[in-house]
Backbone as CSV, one residue per row, in Angstrom:
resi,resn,N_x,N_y,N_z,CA_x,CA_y,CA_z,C_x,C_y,C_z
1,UNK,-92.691,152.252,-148.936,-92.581,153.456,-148.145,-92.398,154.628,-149.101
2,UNK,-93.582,155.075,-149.923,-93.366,156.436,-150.900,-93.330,157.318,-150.169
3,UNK,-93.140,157.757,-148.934,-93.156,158.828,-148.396,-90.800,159.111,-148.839
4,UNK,-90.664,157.756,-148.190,-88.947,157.773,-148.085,-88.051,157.249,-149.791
5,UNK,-89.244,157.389,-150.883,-88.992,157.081,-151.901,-88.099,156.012,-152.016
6,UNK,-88.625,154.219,-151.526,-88.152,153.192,-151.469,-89.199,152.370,-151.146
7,UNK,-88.727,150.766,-151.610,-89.398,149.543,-151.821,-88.703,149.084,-150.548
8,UNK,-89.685,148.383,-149.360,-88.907,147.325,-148.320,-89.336,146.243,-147.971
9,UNK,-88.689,145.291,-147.805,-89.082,144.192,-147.151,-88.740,143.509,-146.173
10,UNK,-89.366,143.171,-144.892,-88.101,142.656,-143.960,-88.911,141.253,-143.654
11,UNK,-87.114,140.547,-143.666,-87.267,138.770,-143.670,-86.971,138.674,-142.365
12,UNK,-87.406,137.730,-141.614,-87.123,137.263,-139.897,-86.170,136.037,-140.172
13,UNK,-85.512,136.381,-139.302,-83.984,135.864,-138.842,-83.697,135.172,-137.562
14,UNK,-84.592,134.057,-137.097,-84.489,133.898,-135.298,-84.931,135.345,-134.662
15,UNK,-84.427,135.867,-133.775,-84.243,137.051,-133.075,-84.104,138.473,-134.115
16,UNK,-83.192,138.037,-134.888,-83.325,139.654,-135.567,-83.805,139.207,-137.121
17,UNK,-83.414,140.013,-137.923,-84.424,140.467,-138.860,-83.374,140.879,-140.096
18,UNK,-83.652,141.006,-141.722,-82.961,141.705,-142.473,-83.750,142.485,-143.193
19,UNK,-83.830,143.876,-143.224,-84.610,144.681,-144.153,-83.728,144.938,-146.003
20,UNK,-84.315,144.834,-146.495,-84.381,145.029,-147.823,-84.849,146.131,-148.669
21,UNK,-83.900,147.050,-149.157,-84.219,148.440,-149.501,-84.344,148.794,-150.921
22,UNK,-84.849,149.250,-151.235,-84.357,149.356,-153.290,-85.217,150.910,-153.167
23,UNK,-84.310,152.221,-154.005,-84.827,153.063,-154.192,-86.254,153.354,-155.672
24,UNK,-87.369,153.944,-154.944,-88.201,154.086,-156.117,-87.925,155.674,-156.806
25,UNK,-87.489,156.246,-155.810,-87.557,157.656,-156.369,-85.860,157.990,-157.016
26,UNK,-85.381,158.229,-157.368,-83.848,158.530,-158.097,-83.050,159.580,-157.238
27,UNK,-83.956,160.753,-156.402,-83.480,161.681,-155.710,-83.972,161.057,-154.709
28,UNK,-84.364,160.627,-153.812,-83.958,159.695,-152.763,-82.602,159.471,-152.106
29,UNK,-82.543,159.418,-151.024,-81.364,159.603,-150.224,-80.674,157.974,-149.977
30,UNK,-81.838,157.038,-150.812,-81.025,155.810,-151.068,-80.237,155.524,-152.201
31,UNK,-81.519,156.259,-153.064,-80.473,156.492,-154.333,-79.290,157.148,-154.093
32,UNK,-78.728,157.977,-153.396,-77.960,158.540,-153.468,-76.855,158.277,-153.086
33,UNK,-77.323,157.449,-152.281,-76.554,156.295,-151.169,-75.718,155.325,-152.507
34,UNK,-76.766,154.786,-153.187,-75.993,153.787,-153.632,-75.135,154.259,-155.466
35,UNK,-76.075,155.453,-155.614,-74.708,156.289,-156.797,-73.426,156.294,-155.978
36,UNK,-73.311,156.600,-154.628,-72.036,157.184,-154.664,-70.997,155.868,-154.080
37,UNK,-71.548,154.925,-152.993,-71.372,153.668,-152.566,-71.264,152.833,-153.465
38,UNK,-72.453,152.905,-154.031,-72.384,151.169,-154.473,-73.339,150.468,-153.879
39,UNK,-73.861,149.011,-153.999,-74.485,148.026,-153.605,-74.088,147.740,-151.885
40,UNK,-74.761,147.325,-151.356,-74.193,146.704,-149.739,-74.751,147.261,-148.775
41,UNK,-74.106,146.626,-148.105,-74.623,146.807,-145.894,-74.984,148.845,-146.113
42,UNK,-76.071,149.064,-145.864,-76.431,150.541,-145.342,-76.339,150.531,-144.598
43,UNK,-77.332,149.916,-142.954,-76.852,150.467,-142.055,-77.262,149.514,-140.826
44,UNK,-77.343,149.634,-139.591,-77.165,148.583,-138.904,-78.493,149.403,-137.831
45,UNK,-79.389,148.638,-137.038,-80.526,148.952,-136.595,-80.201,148.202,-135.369
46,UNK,-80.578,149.415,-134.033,-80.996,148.252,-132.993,-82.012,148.681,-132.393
47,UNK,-82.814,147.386,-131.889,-84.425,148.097,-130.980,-83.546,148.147,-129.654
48,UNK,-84.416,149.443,-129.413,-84.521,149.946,-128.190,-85.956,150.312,-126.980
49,UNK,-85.980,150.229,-125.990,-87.361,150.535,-125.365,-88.406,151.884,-125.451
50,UNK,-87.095,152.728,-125.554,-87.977,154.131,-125.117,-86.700,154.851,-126.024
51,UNK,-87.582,155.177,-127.136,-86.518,155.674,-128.439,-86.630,157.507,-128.326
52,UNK,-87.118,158.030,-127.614,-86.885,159.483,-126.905,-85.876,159.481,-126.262
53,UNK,-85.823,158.614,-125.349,-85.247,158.662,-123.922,-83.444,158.407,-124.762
54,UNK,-83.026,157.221,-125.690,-82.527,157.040,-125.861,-81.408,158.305,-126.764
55,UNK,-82.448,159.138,-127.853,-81.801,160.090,-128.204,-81.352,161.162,-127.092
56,UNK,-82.103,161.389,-126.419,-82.189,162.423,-125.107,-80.650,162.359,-124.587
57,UNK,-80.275,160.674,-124.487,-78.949,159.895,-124.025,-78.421,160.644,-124.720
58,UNK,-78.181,160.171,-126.141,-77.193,160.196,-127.013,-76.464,161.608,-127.255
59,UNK,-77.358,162.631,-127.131,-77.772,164.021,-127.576,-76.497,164.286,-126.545
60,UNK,-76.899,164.209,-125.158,-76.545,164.337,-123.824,-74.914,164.059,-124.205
61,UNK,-74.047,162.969,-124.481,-73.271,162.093,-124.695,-72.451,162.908,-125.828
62,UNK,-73.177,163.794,-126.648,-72.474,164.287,-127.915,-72.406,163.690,-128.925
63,UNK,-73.233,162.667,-129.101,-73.826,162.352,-130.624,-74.093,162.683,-131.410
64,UNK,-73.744,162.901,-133.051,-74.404,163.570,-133.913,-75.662,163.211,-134.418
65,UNK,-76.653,163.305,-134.171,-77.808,162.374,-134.768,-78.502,163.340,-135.774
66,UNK,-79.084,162.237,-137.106,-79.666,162.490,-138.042,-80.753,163.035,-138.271
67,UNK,-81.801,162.263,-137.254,-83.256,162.424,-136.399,-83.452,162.956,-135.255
68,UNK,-83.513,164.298,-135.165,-83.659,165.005,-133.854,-84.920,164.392,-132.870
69,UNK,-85.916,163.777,-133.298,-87.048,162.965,-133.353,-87.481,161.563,-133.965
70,UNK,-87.960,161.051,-133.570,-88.336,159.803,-133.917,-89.233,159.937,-135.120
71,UNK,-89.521,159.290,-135.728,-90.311,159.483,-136.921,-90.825,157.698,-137.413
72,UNK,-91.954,157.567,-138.048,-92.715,156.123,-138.290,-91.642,155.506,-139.357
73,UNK,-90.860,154.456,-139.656,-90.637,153.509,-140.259,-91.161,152.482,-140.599
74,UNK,-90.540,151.988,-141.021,-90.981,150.592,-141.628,-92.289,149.441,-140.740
75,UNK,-93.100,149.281,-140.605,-93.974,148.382,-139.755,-94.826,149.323,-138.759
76,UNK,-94.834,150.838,-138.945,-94.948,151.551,-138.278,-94.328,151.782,-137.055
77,UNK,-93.207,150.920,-137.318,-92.439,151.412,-135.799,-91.420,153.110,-135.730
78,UNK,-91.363,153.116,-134.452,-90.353,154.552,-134.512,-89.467,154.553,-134.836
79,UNK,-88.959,155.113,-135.486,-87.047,154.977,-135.762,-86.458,156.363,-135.613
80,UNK,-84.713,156.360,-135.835,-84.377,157.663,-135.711,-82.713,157.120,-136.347
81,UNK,-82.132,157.667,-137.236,-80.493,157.539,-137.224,-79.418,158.367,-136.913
82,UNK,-78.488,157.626,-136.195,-77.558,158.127,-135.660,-76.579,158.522,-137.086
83,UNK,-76.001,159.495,-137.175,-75.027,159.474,-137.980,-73.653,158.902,-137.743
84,UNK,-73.092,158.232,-138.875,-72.014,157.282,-139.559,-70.497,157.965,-138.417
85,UNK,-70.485,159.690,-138.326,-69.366,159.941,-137.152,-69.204,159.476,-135.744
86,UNK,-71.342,159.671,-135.420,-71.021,158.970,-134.147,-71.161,157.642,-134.215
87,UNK,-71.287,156.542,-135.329,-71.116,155.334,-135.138,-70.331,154.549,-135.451
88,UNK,-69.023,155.197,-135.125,-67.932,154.135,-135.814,-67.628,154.157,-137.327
89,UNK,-68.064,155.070,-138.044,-68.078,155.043,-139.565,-69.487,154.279,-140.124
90,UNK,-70.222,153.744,-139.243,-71.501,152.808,-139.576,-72.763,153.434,-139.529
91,UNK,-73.449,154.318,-140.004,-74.945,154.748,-140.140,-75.857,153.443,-139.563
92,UNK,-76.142,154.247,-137.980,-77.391,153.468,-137.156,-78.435,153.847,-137.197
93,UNK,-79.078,152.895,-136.854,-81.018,153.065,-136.818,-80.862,152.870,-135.365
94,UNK,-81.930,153.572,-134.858,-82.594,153.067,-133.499,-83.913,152.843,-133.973
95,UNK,-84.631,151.662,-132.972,-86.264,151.157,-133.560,-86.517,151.123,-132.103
96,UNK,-87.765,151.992,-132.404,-88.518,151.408,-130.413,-89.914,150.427,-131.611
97,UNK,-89.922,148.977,-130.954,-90.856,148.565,-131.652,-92.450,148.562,-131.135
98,UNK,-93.428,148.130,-132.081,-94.715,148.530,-131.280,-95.300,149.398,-131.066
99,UNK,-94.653,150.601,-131.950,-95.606,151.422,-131.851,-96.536,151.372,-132.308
């Protein structure tokens, strides 16, 4: 994914899945992630049906979200992240899959 300056791979797991991240670019926001972190869990992803509808929710609800819009990820699916305040301290993904 050179657009998000990173290498991915995702392994299937029964039902869910583990993606695999490594930054290619140094200013990359993974890199940056892991200068200041460290190695480990980034962030936690769940599919959803209708990944508009869902921010629309969230927005509604007082969520801080990252992705005002959905945007193509990994497999070409949609994604969008919630930020780490509104998730419990945990940086979420939402995935509508199939796109």
């Amino acid at each position: 994914m050179p657009e998000q300056g990173v290498e991915a791979v995702m392994l299937g797991a029964g039902e869910g899945a583990v993606e695999l991240i490594a930054p290619t670019d140094p200013e990359s926001g993974v890199a940056r992630y892991l200068e200041k972190r460290g190695e480990g869990l980034h962030h936690i992803a769940f599919e959803v049906e209708d990944l508009p509808a869902a921010l629309d929710q969230l927005r509604a609800e007082g969520a801080e979200l990252i992705d005002q819009a959905p945007r193509v990820g990994l497999g070409g699916h949609l994604i969008a992240f919630v930020h780490p305040k509104s998730g419990f301290g945990a940086l979420t993904e939402l995935v509508q899959a199939g796109h």
